[in-house]
C-alpha positions in Angstrom: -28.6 -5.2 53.2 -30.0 -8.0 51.5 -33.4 -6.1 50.8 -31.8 -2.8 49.4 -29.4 -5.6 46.8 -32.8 -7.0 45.9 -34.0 -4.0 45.2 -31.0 -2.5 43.5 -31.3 -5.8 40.8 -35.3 -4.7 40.5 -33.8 -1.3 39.5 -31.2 -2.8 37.1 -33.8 -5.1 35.9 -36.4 -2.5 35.5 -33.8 -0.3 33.4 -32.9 -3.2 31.3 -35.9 -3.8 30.6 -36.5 -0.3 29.2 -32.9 -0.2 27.2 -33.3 0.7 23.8 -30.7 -2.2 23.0 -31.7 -5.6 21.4 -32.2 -8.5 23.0 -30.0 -11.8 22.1 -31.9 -15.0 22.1 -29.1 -17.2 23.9 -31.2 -20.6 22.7 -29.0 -23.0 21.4 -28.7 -22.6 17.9 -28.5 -26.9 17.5 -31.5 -29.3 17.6 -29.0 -31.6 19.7 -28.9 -31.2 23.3 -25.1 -33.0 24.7 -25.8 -35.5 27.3 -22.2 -34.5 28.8 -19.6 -31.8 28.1 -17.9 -32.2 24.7 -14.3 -31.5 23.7 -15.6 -29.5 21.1 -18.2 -27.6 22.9 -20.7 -25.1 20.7 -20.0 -21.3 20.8 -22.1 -18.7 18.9 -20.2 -14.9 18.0 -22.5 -12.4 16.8 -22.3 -8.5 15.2 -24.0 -5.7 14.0 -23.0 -4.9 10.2 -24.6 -1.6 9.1 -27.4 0.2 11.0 -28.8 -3.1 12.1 -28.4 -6.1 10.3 -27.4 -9.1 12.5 -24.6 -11.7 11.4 -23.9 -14.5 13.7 -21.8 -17.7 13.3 -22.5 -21.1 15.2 -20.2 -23.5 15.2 -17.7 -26.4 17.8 -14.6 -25.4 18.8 -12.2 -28.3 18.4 -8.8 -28.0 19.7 -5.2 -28.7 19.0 -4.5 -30.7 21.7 -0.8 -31.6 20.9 -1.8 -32.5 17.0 -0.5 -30.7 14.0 -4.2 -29.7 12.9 -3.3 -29.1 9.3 -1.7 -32.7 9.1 -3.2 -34.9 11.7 -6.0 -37.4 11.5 -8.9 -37.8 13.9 -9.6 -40.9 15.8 -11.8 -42.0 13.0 -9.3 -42.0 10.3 -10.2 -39.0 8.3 -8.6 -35.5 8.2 -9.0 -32.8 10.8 -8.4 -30.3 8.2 -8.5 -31.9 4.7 -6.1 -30.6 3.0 -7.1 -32.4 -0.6 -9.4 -29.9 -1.9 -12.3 -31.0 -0.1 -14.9 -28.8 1.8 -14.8 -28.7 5.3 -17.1 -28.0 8.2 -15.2 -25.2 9.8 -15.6 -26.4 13.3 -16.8 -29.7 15.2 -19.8 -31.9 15.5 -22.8 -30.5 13.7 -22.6 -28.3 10.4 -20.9 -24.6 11.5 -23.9 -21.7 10.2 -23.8 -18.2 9.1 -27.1 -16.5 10.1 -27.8 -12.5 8.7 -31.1 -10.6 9.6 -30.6 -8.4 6.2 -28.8 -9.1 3.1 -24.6 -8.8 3.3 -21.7 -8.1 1.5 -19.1 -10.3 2.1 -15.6 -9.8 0.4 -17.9 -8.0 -1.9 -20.7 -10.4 -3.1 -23.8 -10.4 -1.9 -25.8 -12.9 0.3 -29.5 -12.6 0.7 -30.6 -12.9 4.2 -30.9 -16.2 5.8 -28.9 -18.9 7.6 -26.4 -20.8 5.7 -24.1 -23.6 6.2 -20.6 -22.5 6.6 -17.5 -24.2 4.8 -14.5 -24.1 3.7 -11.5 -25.4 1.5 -8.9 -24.8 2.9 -5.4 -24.8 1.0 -2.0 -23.6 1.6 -2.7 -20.3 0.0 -6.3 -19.5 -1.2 -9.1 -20.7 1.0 -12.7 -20.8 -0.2 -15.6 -19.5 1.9 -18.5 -21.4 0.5 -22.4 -20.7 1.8 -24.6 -23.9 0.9 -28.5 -23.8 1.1 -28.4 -26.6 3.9 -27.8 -25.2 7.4 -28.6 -28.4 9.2 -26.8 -31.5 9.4 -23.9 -33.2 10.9 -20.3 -32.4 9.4 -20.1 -32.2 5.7 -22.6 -35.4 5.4 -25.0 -34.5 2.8 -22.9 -31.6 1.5 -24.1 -30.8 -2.4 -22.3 -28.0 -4.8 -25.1 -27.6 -6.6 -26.8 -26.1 -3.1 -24.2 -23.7 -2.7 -25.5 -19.7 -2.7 -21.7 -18.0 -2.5 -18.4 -19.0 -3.2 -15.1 -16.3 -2.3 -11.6 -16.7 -2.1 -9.7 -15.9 0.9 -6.0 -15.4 1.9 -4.8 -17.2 4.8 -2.6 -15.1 6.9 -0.3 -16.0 10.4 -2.4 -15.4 13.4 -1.8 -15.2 17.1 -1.3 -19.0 18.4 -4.5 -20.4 19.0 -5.4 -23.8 21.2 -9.3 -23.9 20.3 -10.5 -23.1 16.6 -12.4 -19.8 16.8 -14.5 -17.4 14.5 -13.9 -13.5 15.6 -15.0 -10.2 14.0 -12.8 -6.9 14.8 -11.8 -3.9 12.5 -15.8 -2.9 13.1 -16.7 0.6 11.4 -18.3 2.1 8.4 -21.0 -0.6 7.7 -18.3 -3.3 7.9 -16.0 -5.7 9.6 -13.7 -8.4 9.3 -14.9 -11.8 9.9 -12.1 -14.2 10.7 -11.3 -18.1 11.4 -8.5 -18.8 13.3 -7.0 -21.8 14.8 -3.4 -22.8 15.7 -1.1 -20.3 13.7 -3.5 -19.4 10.8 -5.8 -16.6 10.7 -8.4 -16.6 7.3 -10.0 -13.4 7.6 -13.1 -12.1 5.5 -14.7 -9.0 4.9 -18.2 -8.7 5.9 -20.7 -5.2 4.9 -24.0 -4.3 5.1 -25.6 -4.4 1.4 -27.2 -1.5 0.1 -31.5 -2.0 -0.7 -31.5 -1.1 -3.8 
């Protein structure tokens, strides 16, 4: 039994091996390696825009845990969301990125390809997206305007309750899809497209 299962995974393996499908590199996506679990671990959601251009976002998952999110303070005094007008890091821990194999549309404006960090400002009812030049870092230390490559607005929207902040993508056809943050009650969704070459 245990011979014909081990060959049966050879099989699988062999036809995996000869998929037509791409490979995911599961590496973390940090330069950090955690000593322990965190209470915002890392998470990684990827998808295929277009024919086959590659968006993923990396980025910690805090969670509510009891706390009004939009209000609260952590236990170092600052906000968890600002709500002042300031950018935030979209996530936990080390700077949340938005990686693309080809350039993208997204709510309409283009991004060359790269990796970006990820913020936002958030605000009771516009957000801003914003993409900055510097991927790396921890939070929003070091965060600079003037290194910023895209800037949309977004419309926050109610969402399905949420414990632990999470970036999605559904509504996938035609080239596009729909990017979203949501965490708690709030959903901020964004459109995201492959961009024409020309």
């Amino acid at each position: 039994m245990n011979a014909r299962l081990s060959l049966l995974g050879l099989a699988a393996a062999a036809a995996l091996a000869a998929s037509p499908f791409i490979t995911v590199d599961v590496t973390s996506p940090w330069s950090r390696a955690p000593t322990s679990a965190e209470a915002s671990p890392g998470a990684t959601v990827a998808q295929v825009v277009g024919t086959d251009t590659w968006v993923q976002i990396a980025y910690h998952r805090p969670s509510a845990r009891g706390r009004d999110v939009w209000t609260a303070t952590s236990s170092r005094g600052s906000a968890i969301v600002p709500s002042d007008g300031s950018v935030w890091r979209a996530g936990a821990n080390e700077r949340t990125t938005f990686e693309s194999t080809g350039d993208v549309l997204i709510e309409g404006k283009r991004l060359p390809a790269g990796r970006y960090g990820l913020f936002m400002i958030p605000g009771d009812d516009a957000w801003t997206l914003v993409l900055n030049e510097a991927a790396d870092g921890w939070g929003t230390g070091g965060y600079d305007a003037e290194a910023d490559v895209l800037r949309v607005e977004l419309t926050p929207t109610s969402g399905p309750q949420t414990e632990s902040m999470m970036f999605g993508f559904d509504d996938v056809g035609d080239g596009t899809s729909r990017g979203f943050l949501r965490w708690t009650d709030v959903e901020v969704p964004f459109t995201i497209g492959a961009a024409s070459s020309d």
